[in-house]
LOTIRO-817332 format. One line per field, with one value per residue (C-alpha): residue in one letter; x negated, y, z; residue number from 1. Coordinates in steps of 0.2 Angstrom, whole numbers, always signed. Last residue first. Layout:
<selos>
rest <- A, ... $
px <- X, ... $
py <- Y, ... $
pz <- Z, ... $
nr <- NUM, ... $
</selos>
This chain:
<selos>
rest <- X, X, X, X, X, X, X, X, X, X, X, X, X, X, X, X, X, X, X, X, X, X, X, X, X, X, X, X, X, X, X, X, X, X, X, X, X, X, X, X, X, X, X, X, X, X, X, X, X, X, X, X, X, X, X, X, X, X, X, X, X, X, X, X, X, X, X, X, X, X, X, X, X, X, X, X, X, X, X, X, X, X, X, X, X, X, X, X, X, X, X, X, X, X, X, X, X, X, X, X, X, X, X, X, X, X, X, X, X, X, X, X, X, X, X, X, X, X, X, X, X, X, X, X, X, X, X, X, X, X, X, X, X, X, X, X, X, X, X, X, X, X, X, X, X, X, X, X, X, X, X, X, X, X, X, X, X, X, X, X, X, X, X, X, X, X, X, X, X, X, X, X, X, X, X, X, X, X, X, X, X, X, X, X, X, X, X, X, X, X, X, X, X, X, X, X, X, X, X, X, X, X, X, X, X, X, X, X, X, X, X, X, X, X, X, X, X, X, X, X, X, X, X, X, X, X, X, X, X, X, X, X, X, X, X, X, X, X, X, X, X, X, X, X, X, X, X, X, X, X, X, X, X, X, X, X, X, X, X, X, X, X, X, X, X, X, X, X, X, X, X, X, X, X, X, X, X, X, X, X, X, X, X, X, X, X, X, X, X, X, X, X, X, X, X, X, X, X, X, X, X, X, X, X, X, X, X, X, X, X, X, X, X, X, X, X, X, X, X, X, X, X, X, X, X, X, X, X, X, X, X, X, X, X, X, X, X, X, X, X, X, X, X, X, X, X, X, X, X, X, X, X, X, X, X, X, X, X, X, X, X, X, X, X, X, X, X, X, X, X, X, X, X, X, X, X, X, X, X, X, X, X, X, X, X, X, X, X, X, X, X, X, X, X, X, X, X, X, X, X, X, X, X, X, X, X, X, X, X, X, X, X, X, X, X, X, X, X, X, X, X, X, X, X, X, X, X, X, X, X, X, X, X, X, X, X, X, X, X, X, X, X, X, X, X, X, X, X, X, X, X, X, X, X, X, X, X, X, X, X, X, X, X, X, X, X, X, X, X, X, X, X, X, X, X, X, X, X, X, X, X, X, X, X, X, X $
px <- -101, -93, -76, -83, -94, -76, -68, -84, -83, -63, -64, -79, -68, -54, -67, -74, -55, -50, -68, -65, -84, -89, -74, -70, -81, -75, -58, -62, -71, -54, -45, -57, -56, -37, -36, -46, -36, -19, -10, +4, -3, -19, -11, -2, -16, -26, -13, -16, -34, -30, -19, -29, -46, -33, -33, -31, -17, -15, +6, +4, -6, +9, +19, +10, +10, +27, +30, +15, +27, +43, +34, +28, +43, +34, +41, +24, +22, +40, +35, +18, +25, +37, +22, +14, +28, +32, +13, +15, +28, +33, +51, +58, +79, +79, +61, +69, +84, +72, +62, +78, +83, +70, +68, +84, +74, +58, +65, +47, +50, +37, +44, +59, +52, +45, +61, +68, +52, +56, +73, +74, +58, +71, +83, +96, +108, +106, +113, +118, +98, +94, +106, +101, +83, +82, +95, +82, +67, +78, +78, +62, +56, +36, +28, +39, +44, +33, +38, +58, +53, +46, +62, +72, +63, +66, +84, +87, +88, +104, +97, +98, +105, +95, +97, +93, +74, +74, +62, +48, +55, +46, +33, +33, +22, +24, +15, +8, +19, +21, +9, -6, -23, -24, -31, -22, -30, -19, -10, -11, +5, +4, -11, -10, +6, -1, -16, -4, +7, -8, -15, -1, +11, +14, -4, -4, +15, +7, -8, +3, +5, -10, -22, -21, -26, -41, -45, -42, -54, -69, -77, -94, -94, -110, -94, -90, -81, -67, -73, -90, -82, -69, -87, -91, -79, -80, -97, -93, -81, -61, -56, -52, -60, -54, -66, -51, -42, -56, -56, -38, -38, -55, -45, -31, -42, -52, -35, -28, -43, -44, -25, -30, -46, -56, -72, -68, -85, -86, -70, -72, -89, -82, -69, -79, -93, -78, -72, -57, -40, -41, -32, -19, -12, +7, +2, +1, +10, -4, -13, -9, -13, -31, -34, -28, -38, -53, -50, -48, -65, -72, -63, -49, -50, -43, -23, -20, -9, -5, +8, +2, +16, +22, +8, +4, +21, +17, +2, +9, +6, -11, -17, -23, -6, -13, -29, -22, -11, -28, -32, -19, +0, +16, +25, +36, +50, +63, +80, +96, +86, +68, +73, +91, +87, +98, +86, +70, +69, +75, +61, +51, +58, +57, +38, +37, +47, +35, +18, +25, +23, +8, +1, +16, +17, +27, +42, +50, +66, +73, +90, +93, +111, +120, +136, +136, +115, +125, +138, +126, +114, +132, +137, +118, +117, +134, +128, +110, +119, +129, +149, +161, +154, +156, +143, +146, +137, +132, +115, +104, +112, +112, +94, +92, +102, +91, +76, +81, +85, +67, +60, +51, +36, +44, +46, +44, +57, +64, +81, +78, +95, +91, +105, +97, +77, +64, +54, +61, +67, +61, +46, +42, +44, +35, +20, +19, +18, +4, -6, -25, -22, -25, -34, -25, -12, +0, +11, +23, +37, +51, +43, +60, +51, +60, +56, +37, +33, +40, +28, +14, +16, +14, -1, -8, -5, -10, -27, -27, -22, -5, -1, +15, +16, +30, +39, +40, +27, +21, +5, +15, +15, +2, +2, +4, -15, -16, +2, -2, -16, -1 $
py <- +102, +86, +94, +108, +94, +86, +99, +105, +85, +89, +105, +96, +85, +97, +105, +91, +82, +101, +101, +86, +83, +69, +57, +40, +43, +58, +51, +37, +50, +59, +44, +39, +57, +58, +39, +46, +63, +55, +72, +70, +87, +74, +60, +70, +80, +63, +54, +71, +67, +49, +56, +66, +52, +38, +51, +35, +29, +11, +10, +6, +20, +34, +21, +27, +43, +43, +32, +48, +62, +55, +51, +68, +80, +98, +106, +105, +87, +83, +93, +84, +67, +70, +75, +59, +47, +55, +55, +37, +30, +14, +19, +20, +26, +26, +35, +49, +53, +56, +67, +77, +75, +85, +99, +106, +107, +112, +130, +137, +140, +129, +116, +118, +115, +100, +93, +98, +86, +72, +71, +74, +61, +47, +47, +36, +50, +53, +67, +75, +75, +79, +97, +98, +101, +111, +124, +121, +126, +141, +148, +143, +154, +158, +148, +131, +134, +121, +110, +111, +109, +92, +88, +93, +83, +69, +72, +72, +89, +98, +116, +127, +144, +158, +162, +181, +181, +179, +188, +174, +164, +172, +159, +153, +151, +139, +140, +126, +115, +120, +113, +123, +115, +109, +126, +128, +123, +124, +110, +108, +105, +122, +123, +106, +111, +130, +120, +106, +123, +131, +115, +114, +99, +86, +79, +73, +67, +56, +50, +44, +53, +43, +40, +56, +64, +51, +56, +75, +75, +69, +54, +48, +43, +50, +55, +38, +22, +21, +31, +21, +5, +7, +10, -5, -13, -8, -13, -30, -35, -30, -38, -31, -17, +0, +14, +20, +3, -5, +8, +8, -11, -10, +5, -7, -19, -10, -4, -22, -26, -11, -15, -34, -32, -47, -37, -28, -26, -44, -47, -36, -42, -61, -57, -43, -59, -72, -60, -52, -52, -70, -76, -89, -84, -79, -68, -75, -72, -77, -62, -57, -76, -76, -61, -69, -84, -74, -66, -80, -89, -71, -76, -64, -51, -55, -57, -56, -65, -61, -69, -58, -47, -50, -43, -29, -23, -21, -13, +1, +16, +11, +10, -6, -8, +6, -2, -16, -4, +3, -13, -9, -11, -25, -27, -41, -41, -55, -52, -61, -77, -65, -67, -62, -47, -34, -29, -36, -31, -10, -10, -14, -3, +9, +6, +7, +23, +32, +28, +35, +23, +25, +9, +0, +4, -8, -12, -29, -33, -50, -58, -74, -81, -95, -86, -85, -75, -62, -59, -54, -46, -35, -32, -26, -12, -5, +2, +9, +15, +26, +25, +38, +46, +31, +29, +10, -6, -13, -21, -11, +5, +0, -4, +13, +22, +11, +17, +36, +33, +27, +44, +39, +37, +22, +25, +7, -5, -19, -29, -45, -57, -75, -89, -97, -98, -82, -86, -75, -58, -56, -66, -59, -41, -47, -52, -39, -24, -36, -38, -32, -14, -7, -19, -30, -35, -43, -41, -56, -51, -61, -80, -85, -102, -100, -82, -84, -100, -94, -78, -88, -101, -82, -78, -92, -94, -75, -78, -95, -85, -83, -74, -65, -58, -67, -60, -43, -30, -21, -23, -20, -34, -39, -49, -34, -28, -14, -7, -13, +3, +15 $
pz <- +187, +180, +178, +167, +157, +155, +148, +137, +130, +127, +116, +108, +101, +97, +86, +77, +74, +65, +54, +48, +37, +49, +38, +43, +58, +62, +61, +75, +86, +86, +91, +105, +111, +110, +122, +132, +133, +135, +144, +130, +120, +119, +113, +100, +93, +92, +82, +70, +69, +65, +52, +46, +43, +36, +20, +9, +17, +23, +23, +42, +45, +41, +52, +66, +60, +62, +77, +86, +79, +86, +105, +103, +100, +101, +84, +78, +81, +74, +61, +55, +60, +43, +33, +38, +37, +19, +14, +18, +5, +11, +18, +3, +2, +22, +20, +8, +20, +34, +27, +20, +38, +44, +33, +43, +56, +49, +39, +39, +23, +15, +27, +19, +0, +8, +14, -4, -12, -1, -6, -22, -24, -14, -31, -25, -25, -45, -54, -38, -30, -47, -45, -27, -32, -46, -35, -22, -36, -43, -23, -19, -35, -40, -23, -24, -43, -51, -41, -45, -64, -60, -50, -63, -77, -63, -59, -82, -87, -96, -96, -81, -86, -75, -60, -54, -44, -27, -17, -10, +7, +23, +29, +47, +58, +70, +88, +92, +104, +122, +138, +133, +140, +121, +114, +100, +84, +68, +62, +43, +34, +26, +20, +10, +3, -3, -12, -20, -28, -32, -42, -51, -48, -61, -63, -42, -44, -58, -49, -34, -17, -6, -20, -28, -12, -8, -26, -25, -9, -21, -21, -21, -3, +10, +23, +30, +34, +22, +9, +10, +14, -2, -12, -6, -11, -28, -31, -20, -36, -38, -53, -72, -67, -74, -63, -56, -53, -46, -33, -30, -26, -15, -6, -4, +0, +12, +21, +23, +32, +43, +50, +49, +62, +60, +60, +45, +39, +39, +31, +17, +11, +11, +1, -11, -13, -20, -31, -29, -41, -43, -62, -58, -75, -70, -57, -39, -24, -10, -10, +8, +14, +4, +13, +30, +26, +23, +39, +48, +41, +48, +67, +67, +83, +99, +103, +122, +135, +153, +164, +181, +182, +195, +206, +193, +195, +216, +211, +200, +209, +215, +196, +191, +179, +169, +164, +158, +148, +141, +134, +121, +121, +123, +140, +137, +150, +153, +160, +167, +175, +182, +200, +198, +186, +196, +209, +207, +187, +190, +204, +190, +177, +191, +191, +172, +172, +183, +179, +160, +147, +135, +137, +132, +114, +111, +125, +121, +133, +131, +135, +136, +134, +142, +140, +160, +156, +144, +156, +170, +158, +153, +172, +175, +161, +165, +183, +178, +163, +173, +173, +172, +156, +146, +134, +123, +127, +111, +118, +109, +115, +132, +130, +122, +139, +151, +144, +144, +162, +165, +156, +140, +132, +126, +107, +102, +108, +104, +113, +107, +111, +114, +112, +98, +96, +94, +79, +64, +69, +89, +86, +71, +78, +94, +83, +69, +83, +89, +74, +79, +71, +91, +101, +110, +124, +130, +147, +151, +165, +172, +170, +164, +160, +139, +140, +145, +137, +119, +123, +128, +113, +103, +110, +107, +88, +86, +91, +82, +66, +63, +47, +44, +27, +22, +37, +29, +39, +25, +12, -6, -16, -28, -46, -55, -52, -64, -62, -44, -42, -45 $
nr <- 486, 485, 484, 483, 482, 481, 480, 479, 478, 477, 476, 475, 474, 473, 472, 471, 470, 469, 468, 467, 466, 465, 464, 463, 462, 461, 460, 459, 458, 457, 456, 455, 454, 453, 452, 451, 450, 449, 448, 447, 446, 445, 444, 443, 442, 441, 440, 439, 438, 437, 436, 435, 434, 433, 432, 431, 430, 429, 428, 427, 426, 425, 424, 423, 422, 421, 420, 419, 418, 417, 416, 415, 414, 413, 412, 411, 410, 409, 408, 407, 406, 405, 404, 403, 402, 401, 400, 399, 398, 397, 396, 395, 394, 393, 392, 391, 390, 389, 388, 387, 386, 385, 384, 383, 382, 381, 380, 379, 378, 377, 376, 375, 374, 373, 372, 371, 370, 369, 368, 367, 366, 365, 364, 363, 362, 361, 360, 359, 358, 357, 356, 355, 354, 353, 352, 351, 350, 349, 348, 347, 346, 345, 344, 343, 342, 341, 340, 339, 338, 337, 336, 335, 334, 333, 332, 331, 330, 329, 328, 327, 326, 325, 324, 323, 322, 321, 320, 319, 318, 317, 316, 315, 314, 313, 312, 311, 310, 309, 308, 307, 306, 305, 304, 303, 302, 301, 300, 299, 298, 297, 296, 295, 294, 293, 292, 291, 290, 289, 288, 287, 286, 285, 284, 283, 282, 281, 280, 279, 278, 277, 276, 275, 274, 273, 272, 271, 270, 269, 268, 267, 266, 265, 264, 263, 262, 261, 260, 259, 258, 257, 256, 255, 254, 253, 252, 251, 250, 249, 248, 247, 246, 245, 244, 243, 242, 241, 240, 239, 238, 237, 236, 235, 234, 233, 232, 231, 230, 229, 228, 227, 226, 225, 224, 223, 222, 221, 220, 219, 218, 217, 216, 215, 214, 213, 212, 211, 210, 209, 208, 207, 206, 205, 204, 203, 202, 201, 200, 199, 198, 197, 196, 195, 194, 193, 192, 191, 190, 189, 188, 187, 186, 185, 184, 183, 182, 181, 180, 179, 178, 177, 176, 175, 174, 173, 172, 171, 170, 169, 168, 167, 166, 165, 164, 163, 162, 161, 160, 159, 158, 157, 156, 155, 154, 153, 152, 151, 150, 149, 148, 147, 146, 145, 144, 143, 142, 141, 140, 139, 138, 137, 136, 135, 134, 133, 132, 131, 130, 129, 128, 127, 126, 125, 124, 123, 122, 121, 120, 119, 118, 117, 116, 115, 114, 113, 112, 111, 110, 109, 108, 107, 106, 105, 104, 103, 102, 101, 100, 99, 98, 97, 96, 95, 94, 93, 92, 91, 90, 89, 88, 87, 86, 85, 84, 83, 82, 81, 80, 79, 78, 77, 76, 75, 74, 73, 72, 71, 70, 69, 68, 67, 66, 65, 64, 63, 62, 61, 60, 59, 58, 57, 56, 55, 54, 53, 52, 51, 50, 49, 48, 47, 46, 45, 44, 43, 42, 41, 40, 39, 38, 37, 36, 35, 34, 33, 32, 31, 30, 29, 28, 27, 26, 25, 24, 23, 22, 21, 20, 19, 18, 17, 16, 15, 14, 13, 12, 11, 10, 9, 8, 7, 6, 5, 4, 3, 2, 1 $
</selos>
């Protein structure tokens, strides 16, 4: 919404022209290119998280990467080693055959690759949350069938914590070749301003600046080089200007994006943030009972996290359906406004809504979204699922998709599906950043990551102190520990 006011932007995504290359990401990428071109075997970088790596290997892979290299990327890599060989198969073209593995097909094809004069590379993101397991048959995987580094070069991509994971006794002989190291600190505050200046570089037709000066400079101190958190000021800053109908986006309204960004003591009210992440016009269609009953039934309910299995789900019972009545000749938004209406009333006459503007118009990603969540009312989430997923290939930008796609997946017990969700929920910046931290944290806890949990839970308490779910799973972990201590 906030672009109808500021039409000169684009919307913050990972498209090449938003690559910037501080002298941070500079190096790091010369150690990629040295890496693959010196057959060097393994490279592991690392950063802190919304630093710019995901954005770094993707360019490199898409953009940067010269002829004759084949990127093989990965992301959901919380994953058993014969998974790993079965993506990379996948990747590389190499078709399932039941009579041969993919630890025997895998090596023939690097082989034939490497004769062609090719390189293959294998990027995994998200490193740090690899199992100890797959990463040291990854590496026995390398010395066997790699031929001293010339058929396969690894990029190990995550967080300081995979640093600490590769000091663990069970990894020591990965460490040992794996000592090419790069990492990507934060922005200098001269790089940050450059990075701004670099997002906003599609100008509208009068040259006119959308920030002041002082709101720059304001939003990359407090961003503290950070991208991830700069991009979300700004959009806040954006939305913020846009509420109170600012021609430009001045310190006043940044720092009221630092006060909803950073703390509880903001002026706004929840519907704000709300209206923020699913549009001000979706927020004015839907009743207030209906936008009640869809924030109750996405939450996640505490379960005590020492449970292996997912939260329970419960599941409501459809409402008795009501005889159909005559649907008038609507156009597939009028239909998908009248469908909402009937979430709580009639789901039978709002799925009916539904399909009908889906079949008027099968471009049409609101149909979509809005029949996934008229499912997840139901308790139907697996066949809510696909609707999700149907609305994000059709706009894969919209956040509260993301988040209320991770929101099943984590429900249904599928981690490493929830957490690239919610991941991708933070990439589009939303305004209820606090949730889907919270959320994160669900996951990396039910995963056995319970520092990584804590530090995420801590992160959405600081957003927001009044989240009562992140609060209670916090202290859930500090009695934990206090048991272990005693």
């Amino acid at each position: 919404m906030h672009q109808d006011f500021f039409p000169s932007q684009t919307d913050p995504s990972s498209a090449p022209e938003f690559l910037f290359l501080s002298g941070g990401h500079r190096k790091a990428l010369e150690a990629i290119a040295t890496a693959v071109a010196d057959s060097k075997g393994f490279l592991v970088l690392t950063g802190e998280s919304g630093v710019g790596k995901t954005a770094l290997v993707r360019a490199y892979g898409e953009q940067i990467a010269p002829p004759g290299t084949i990127v093989l990327y990965l992301m959901n890599v919380e994953i058993p080693f014969e998974r790993l060989l079965e993506q990379m198969n996948s990747q590389l073209g190499i078709s399932a055959a039941r009579e041969v593995s993919p630890g025997e097909s895998l090596p023939a094809r690097l082989r034939e690759e490497y004769e062609r004069g090719n390189k293959v590379v294998l990027i995994l993101d998200e490193a740090q949350n690899m199992p100890v397991e797959t990463l040291d048959l990854l590496r026995i995987f390398w010395e066997k069938e790699s031929c001293g580094g010339k058929l396969l070069q690894v990029i190990l991509v995550g967080e300081p914590e995979l640093e600490k994971k590769l000091h663990l006794p069970e990894l020591k002989e990965l460490a040992e070749i794996a000592t090419f190291r790069s990492s990507i600190p934060p922005m200098r505050f001269t790089e940050s301003l450059a990075y701004i200046e670099h997002r906003l570089s599609k100008p509208s037709s009068d040259n006119a600046p959308v920030f002041t000066q002082t709101a720059l400079k304001r939003i990359a101190k407090e961003a503290g080089g950070i991208p991830r958190t700069i991009d979300i000021l700004c959009d806040y800053g954006l939305r913020s200007a846009l509420e109170y109908r600012q021609s430009r986006v001045n310190s006043k309204s940044v720092k009221r994006a630092i006060i909803l960004f950073r703390g509880p003591k903001a002026r706004y009210s929840r519907g704000w943030q709300v209206a923020g992440a699913s549009g001000l016009i979706a927020v004015l269609v839907l009743s207030t009972m209906t936008f009640r009953a869809w924030n109750n039934c996405r939450k996640i309910p505490f379960v005590s996290p020492g449970k292996s299995s997912a939260p329970a789900v419960e599941a409501k019972a459809p409402p008795q359906v009501k005889p159909a009545s005559k649907v008038p000749n609507f156009s597939e938004n009028e239909l998908i406004a009248l469908a909402k209406t009937q979430f709580e009333k009639d789901s039978a006459k709002a799925r009916r809504f539904l399909h009908q503007a889906i079949d008027a118009e099968p471009e049409n990603y609101e149909g979509y979204f809005q029949l996934g969540r008229l499912l997840t009312f139901a308790g139907d989430f697996r066949r809510a699922i696909p609707q999700f997923r149907k609305a994000l290939s059709l706009n894969d930008r919209r956040a509260d998709i993301h988040f209320d796609l991770g929101y099943l997946y984590l429900r249904l017990g599928e981690y490493g599906r929830a957490r690239d969700s919610y991941q991708k929920c933070l990439a589009c910046s939303p305004p209820y950043i606090d949730e889907v931290l919270t959320n994160l944290g669900v996951v990396e806890l039910k995963t056995g990551n319970r520092t990584k949990a804590g530090k995420l839970f801590l992160e959405a308490l600081g957003i927001n102190p009044g989240n009562k779910l992140a609060a209670k799973y916090l202290r859930w972990l500090n009695a934990q520990t206090r048991q272990a201590k005693d």
